[in-house]
Each structure stands twice: as structure tokens, then as C-alpha cells.
N, C-alpha and C positions, 0 to 999 in steps of 0.2 A: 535223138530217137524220140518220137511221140511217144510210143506207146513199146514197153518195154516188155510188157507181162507173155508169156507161154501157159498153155495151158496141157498135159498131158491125160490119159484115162489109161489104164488100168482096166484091162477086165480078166475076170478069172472064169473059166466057163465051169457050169456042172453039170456031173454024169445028168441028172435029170433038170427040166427045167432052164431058166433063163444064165443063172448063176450072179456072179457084181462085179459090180465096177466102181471103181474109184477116183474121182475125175483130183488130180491136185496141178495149182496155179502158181506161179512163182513167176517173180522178176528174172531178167535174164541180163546177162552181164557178156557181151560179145567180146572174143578176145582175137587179138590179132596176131599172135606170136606164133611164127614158124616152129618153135622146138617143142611148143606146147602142141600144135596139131600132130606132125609127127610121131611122138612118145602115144598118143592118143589109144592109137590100135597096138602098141604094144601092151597097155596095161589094162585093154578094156576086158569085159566080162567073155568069159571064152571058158 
């Protein structure tokens, strides 16, 4: 993989006004495992 990095933002809106946003970067580590995608949606945020 050349280029490994992700980048995600974050924004938060406010009542008035534009509100923030918070951009964070991180490396990314691809996985291939069946049991790990799977279990994925059972433990995600919900």
C-alpha cells in the first residue's frame, strides 16, 4: 500500500453561528478477517 494514512473531521454544529470541526489523521491498518468484520456490527456504536 503507498499511501496508508485516512483522514476523518468531525464537526459539531452550533445553535448560532458556524460551530468546529476537528479534522484527525491516522495510519490505517486493513484487515482481512472474516470474524473480525462479522462481530463488527454487533459491537459497534448503537
Amino acid at each position: 500500500m503507498k499511501n496508508p494514512k485516512t483522514e476523518l473531521c468531525y464537526h459539531a454544529p452550533a445553535a448560532q453561528g458556524a460551530g468546529g470541526k476537528m479534522p484527525v489523521t491516522r495510519k490505517v491498518e486493513f484487515l482481512y478477517d472474516a470474524s473480525l468484520k462479522s462481530g463488527s456490527s454487533e459491537t459497534g456504536p448503537g
